[in-house]
C-alpha positions as CSV (number, residue, x, y, z in Angstrom):
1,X,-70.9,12.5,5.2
2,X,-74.7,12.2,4.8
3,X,-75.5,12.5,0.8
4,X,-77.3,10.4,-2.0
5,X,-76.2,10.2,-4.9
6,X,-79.4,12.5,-6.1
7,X,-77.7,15.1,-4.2
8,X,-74.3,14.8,-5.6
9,X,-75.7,14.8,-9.2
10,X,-78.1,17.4,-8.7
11,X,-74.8,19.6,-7.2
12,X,-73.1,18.6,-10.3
13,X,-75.5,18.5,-13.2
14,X,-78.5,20.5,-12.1
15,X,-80.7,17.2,-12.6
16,X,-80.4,13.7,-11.5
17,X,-80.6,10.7,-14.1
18,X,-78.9,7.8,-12.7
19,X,-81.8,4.9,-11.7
20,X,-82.7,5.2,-7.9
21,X,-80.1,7.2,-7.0
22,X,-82.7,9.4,-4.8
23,X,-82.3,6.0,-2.3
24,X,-78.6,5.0,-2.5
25,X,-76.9,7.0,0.1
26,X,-73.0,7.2,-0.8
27,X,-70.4,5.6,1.9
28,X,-67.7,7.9,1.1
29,X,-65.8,9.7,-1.6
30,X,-62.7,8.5,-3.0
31,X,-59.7,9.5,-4.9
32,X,-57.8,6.4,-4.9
33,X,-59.2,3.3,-6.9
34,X,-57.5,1.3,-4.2
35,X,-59.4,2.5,-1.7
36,X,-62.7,2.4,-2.6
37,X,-65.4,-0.4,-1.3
38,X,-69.3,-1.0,-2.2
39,X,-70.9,2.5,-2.0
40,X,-68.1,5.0,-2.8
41,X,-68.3,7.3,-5.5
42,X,-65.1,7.7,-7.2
43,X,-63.4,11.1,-8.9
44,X,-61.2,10.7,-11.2
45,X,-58.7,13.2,-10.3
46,X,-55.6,14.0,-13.0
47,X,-52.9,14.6,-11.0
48,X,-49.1,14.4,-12.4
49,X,-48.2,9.9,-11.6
50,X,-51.6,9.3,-12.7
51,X,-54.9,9.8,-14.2
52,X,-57.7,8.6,-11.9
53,X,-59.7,7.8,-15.5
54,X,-57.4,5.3,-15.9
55,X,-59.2,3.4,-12.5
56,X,-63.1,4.2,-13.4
57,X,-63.8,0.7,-14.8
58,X,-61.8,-0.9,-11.5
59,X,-63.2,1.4,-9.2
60,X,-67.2,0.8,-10.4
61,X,-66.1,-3.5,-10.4
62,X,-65.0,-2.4,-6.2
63,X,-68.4,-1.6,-5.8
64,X,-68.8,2.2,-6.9
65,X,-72.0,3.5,-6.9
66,X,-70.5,6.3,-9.4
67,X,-67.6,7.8,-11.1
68,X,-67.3,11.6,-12.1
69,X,-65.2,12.0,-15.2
70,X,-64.3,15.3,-17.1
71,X,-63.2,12.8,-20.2
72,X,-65.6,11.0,-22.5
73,X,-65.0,7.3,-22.2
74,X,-66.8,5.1,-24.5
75,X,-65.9,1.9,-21.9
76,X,-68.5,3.2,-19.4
77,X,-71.5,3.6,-21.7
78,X,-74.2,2.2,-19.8
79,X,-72.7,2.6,-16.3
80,X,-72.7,5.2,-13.6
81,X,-70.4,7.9,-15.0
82,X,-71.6,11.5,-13.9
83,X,-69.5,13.9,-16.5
84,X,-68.8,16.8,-15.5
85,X,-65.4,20.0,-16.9
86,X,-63.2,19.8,-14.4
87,X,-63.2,17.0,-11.3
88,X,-61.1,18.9,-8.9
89,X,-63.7,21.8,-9.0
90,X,-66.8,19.2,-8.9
91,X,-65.2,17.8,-5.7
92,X,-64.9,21.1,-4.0
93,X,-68.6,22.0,-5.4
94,X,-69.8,18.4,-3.2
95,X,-67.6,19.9,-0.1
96,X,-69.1,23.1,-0.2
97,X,-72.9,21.6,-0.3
98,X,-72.1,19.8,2.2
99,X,-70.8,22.2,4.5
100,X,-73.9,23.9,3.9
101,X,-76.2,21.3,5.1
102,X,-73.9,20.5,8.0
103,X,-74.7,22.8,11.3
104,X,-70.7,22.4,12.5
105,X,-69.0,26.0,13.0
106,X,-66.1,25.9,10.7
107,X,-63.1,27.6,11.8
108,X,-60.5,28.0,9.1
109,X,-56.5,28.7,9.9
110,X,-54.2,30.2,7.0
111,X,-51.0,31.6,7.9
112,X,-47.5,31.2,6.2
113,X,-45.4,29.4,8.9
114,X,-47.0,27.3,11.6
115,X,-50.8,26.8,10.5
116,X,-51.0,23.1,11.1
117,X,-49.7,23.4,14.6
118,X,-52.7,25.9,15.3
119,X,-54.8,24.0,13.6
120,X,-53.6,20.7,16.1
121,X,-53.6,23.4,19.2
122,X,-57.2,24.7,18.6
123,X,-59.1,21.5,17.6
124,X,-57.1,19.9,21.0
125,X,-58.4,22.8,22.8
126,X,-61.8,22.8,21.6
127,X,-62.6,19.5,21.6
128,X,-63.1,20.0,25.8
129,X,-66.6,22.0,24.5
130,X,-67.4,19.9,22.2
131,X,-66.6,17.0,18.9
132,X,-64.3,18.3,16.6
133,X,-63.4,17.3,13.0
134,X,-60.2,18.2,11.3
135,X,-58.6,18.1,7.8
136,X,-55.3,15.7,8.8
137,X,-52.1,16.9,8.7
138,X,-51.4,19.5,6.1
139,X,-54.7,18.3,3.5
140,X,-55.2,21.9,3.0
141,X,-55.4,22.5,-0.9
142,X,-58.4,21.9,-3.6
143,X,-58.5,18.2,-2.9
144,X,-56.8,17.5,0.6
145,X,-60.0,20.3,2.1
146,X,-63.1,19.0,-0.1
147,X,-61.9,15.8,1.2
148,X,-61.2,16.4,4.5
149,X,-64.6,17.8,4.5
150,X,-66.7,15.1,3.1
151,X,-65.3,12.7,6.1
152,X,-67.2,14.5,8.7
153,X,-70.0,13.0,10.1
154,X,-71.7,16.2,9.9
155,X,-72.8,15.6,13.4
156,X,-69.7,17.5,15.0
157,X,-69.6,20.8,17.1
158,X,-66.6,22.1,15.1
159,X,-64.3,21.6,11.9
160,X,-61.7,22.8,12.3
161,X,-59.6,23.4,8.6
162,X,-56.3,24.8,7.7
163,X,-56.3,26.4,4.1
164,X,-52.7,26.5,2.3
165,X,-52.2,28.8,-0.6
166,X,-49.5,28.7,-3.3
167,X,-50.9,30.8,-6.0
168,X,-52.8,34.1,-6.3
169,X,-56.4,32.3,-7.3
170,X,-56.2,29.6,-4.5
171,X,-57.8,31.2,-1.7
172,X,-60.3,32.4,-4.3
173,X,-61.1,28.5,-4.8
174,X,-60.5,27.6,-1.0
175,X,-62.8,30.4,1.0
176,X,-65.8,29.2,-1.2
177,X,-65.5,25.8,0.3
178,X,-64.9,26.3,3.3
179,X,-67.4,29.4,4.1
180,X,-66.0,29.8,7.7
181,X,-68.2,30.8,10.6
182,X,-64.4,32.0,11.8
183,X,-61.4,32.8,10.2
184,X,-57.9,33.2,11.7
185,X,-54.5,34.2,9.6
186,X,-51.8,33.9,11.9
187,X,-48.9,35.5,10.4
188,X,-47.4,35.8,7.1
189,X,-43.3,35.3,5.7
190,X,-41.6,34.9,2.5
191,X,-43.7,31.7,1.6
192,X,-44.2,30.6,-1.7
193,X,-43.0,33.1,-3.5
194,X,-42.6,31.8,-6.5
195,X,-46.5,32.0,-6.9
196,X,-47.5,34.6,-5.1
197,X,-44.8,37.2,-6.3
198,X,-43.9,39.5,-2.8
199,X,-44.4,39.7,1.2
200,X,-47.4,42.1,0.0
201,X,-49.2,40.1,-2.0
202,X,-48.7,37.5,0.3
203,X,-50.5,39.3,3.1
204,X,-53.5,40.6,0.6
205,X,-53.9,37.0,-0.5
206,X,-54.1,35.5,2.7
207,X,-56.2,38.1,4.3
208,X,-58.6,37.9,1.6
209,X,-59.7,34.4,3.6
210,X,-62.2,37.3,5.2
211,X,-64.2,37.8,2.6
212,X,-65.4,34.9,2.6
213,X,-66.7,34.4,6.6
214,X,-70.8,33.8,6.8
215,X,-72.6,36.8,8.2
216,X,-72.2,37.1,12.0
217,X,-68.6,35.0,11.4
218,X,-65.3,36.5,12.9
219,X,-62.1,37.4,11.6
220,X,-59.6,36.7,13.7
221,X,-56.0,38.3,12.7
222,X,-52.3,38.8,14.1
223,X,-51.3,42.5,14.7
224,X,-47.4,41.2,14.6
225,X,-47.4,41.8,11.0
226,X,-48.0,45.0,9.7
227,X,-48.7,44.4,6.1
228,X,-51.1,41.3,6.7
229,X,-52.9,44.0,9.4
230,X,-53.3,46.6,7.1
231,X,-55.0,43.9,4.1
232,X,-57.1,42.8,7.0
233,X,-58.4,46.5,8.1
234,X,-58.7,46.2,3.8
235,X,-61.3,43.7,4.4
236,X,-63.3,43.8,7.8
237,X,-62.4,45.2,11.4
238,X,-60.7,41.7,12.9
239,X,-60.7,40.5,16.2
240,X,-57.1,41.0,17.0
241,X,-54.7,38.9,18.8
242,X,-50.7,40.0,19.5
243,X,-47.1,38.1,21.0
244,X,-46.0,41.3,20.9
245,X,-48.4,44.4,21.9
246,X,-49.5,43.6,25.5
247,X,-52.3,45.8,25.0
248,X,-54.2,44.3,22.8
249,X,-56.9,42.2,23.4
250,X,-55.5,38.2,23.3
251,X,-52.0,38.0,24.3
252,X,-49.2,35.6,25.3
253,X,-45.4,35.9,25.4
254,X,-42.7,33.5,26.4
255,X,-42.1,34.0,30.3
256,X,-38.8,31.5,30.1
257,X,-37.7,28.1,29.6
258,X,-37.2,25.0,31.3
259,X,-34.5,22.7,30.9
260,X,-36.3,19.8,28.9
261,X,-37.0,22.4,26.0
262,X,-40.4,23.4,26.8
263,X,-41.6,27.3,27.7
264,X,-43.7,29.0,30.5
265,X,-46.0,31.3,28.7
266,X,-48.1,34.0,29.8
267,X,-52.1,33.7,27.7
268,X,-54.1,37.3,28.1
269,X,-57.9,37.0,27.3
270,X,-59.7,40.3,28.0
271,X,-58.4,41.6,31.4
272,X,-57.8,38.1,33.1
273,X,-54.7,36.4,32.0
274,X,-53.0,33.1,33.1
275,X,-49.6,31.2,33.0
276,X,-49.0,27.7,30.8
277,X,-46.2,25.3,29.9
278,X,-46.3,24.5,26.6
279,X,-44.2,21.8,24.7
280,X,-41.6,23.9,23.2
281,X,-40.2,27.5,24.1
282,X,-39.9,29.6,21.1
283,X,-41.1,33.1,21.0
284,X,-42.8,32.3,17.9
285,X,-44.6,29.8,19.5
286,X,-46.6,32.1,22.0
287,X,-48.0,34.0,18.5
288,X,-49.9,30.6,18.4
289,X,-50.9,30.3,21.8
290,X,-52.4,34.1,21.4
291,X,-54.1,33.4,18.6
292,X,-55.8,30.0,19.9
293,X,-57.1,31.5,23.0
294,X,-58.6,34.2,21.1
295,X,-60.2,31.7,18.8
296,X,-61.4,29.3,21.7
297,X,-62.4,32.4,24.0
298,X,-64.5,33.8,21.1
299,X,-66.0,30.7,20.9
300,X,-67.2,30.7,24.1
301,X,-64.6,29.1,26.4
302,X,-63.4,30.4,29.1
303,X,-59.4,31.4,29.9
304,X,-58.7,28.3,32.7
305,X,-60.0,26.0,30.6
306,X,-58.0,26.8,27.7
307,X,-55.4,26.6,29.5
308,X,-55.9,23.5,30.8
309,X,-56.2,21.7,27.6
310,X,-53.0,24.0,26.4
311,X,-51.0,22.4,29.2
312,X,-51.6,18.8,27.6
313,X,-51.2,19.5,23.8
314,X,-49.0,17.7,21.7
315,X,-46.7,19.3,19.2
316,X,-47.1,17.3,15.5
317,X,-44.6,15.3,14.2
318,X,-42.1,16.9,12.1
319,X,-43.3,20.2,13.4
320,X,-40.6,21.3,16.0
321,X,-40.8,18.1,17.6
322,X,-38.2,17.7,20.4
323,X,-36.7,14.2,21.3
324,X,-34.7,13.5,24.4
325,X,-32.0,10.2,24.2
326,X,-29.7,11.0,27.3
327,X,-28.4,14.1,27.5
328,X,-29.2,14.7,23.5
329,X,-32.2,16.9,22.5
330,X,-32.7,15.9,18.9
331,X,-35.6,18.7,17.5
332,X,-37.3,17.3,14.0
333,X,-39.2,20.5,12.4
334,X,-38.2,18.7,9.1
335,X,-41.9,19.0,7.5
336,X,-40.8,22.3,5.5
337,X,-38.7,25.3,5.8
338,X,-39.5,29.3,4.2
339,X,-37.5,32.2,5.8
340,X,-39.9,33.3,8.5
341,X,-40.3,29.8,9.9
342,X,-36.4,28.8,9.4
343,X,-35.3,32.1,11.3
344,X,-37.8,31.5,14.1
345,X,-36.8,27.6,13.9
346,X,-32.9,28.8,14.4
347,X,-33.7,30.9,17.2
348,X,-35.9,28.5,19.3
349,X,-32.9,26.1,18.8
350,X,-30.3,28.0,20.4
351,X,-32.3,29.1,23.2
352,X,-33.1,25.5,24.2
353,X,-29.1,24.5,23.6
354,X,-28.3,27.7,26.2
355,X,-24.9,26.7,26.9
356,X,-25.1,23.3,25.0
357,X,-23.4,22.6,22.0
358,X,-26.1,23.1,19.3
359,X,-25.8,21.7,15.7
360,X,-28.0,23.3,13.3
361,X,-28.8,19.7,9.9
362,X,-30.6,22.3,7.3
363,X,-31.9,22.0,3.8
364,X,-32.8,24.1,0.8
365,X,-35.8,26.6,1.3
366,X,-37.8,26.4,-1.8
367,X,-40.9,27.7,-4.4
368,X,-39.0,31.4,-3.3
369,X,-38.6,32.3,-6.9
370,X,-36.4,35.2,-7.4
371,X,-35.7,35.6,-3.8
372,X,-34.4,32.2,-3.5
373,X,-30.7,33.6,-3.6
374,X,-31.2,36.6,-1.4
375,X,-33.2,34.2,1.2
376,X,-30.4,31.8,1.1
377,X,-27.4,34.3,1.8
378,X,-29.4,35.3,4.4
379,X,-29.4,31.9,6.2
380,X,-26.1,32.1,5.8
381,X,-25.7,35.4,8.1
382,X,-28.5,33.9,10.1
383,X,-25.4,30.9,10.5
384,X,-23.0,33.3,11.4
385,X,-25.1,35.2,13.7
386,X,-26.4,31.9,15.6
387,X,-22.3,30.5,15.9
388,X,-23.2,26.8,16.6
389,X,-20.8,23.7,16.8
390,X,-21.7,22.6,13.6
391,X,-23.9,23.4,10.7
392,X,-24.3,21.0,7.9
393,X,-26.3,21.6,4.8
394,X,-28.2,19.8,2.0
395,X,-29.3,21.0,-1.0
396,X,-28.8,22.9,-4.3
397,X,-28.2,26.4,-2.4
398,X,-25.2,25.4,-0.2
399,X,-22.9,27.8,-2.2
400,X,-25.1,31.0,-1.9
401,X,-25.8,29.7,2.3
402,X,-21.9,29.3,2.6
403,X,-21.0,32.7,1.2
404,X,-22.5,34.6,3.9
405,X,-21.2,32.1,6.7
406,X,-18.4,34.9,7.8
407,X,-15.9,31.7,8.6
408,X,-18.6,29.3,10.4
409,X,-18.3,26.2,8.5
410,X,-20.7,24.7,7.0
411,X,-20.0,20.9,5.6
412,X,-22.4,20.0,2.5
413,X,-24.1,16.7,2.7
414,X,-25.5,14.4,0.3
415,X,-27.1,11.7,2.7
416,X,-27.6,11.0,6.2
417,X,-24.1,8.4,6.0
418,X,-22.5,11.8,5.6
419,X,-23.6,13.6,7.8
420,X,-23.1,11.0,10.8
421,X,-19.9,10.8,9.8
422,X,-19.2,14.4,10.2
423,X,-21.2,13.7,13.3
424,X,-18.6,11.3,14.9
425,X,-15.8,13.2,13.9
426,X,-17.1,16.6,15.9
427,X,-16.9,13.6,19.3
428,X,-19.6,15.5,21.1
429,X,-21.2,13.7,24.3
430,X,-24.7,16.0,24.2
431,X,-25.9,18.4,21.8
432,X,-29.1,20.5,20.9
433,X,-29.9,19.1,16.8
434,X,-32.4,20.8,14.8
435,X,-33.6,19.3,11.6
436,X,-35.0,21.6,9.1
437,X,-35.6,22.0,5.2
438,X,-38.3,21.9,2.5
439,X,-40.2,18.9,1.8
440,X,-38.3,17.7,-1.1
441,X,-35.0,17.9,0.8
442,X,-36.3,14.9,3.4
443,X,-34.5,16.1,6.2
444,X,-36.2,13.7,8.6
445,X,-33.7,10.8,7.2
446,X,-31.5,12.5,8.5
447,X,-33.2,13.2,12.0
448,X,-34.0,9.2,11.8
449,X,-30.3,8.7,10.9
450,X,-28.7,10.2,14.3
451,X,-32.1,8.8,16.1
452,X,-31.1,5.7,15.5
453,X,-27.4,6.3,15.7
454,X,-27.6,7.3,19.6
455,X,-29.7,4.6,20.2
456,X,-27.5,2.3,19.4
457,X,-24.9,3.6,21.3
458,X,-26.7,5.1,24.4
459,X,-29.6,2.5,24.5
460,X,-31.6,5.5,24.5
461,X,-35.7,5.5,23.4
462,X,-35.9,5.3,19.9
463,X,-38.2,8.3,18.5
């Protein structure tokens, strides 16, 4: 980030009054009083642990340069406080100047189930035509993308942001920020539905991510999904990309799968088209290869090279991550869990186990709102359908999951102890494990439990 502290008060208050602020040029922007060091300016954020106006005075004695406050605080008469109504929308006003004086092409990813895994797949792919900057991990809300923002350099080729949406007026607050040169929604699922009400509204309030591209920007949008295609068509006429319509312009489909878990996938750009291994084999998976060779080939890259970089892309952690220990294949996709992604999670898993024995370790799907009971006994036919070794479950929603489990048992766990002793009792020498729940349900401990478990025994890597 390249700003003075003129700027940022002028962005903020229309005026600047603070002494020589036109000449002191801010370090970077912080959130966390620990953080910040001599030439920060420092938001005090109100989130629900803490009040970041608690930290003005020790943030301005770390060498601050300025604190924005929405509260009046008597204690910093005299000193750099910029006051402003609301600090979570002042920070995203700062992101959004800045974007504008920065000449990177943003390229914004939304999508219900798998957005930060195209987001990792495109700025790995990209970064072979040029620097790339990227929000990390999933900071993809109000604060994580103003932030995310402000630590470019400004000197890149591309940012390259993922945008996550909870509630009908987020993408309303997000597109402004992020004023994409492109835009790419990859799918959409029963996410969030506590917010966002229905599958409809989900694919209207995603979409609407295209009305805010800069003239001569692109939408970029998945066919798959009829609903989300028709909000598009709403909107603009988007590039389209497809796993399942051969026809269409950017495609890719799973051509089969190795033994180590990975897939062979066919990418279609135009009328040339190329074969890939990728690091894991689901079908779902060649939806994101489709839609990050239409993004990088509209960007000006051409089909070989995409591929290339493709071939050496790493999967994220906690996103469908496979571990081999022996003859084990332990697969963490423990970061969060809605139907769409738990379904398509479920599927991959089985095809990797083929005739291994595959144990499904899942957790509660949540923010689903009324659906939450429908979505669960649906799980539990998903169960059924899949017939694994095991399945054990943790979470709130094991009854409505069990109900539907036609005789598959499914043992309820409270902790990882648990579940490795249910582990040791099934005696299996090899196995296919998937990990899988919502955030809160911390299914990596359990992943980390087993980990460590076979380890110990096999003298395996440790993940």
């Amino acid at each position: 980030m390249k700003l003075t502290l003129c700027e940022l008060e002028e962005q903020l208050m229309g005026s600047s009054d603070l002494p020589s602020a036109a000449d002191i040029e801010i370090a970077a922007v912080r959130i966390d009083s620990r953080l910040v060091k001599k030439g920060d300016v420092f938001f005090c954020i109100e989130g629900e642990n803490f009040d970041g106006h608690n930290f003005a005075e020790q943030a301005l004695e770390s060498g601050a340069v300025a604190v924005v406050v929405s509260q009046f605080m008597p204690e910093l008469e005299g000193k750099p406080a910029i006051m402003v109504r609301d600090t979570v929308q002042a920070l995203g006003r700062v992101a959004a100047y800045w974007r504008r004086k920065s000449n990177a092409r943003m390229i914004a990813v939304t999508g219900s189930a798998g957005k930060t895994t195209v987001k990792e797949m495109l700025a790995h792919v990209l970064s072979a035509s040029g620097s790339v900057h990227k929000n990390f991990m999933n900071r993809n809300n109000q604060i994580g993308l103003p932030l995310s923002m402000l630590e470019a350099t400004g000197d890149e080729t591309y940012w390259v942001m993922e945008l996550g949406i909870s509630q009908p007026h987020d993408m309303g607050e997000l597109g402004p920020i992020a004023q994409p040169d492109m835009a790419i929604v990859h799918n959409i699922g029963p996410a969030h539905l506590e917010g966002l009400g229905s599958l409809e509204n989900v694919a209207v309030q995603k979409s609407s991510l295209f009305k805010y591209i800069r003239p001569e920007g692109k939408a970029l949008c998945c066919k798959d999904h009829e609903l989300l295609w028709n909000a598009a068509n709403e909107i603009c006429t988007p590039v389209v990309f497809s796993s399942q319509d051969e026809n269409a312009e950017y495609y890719s489909t799973l051509l089969h799968t190795l033994p180590n878990g990975s897939g062979r996938f066919l990418l279609k750009a135009g009328n040339e088209s190329t074969e890939v291994v990728l690091p894991t084999c689901g079908e779902h998976f060649a939806e994101n290869a489709a839609a990050v060779t239409c993004a990088a080939h509209q960007l000006g890259m051409e089909l070989v090279e995409i591929a290339e970089k493709l071939a050496t892309v790493e999967m994220p952690k906690q996103r469908f991550h496979c571990h081999t220990h022996g003859a084990w294949t332990l697969i963490d996709d423990s970061y969060n869990a809605n139907p769409l992604s738990m379904n398509r999670a479920i599927d991959t898993a089985k095809r990797i186990a083929d005739e291994r024995p595959l144990v499904l370790v899942l957790g509660d799907m949540l923010e689903l709102g009324e659906e939450a009971g429908c979505a669960h006994c649906n799980l539990g036919s998903k169960i059924a359908d899949t017939k694994p070794e095991a399945a054990f479950y943790h979470g709130q929603h094991y009854s409505e999951v069990a109900s539907k489990t036609n005789g598959c048992t499914l043992v309820p766990v409270n902790k990882p102890e648990e579940f490795l002793n249910g582990m040791h009792e099934l005696g299996l020498s090899d196995a296919v494990v998937l990990f899988k729940g919502s955030r809160s349900c911390r299914m990596e401990d359990y992943f980390h439990a087993l980990s460590n478990d076979i380890n110990g025994e096999t003298g395996g890597n440790k993940a």
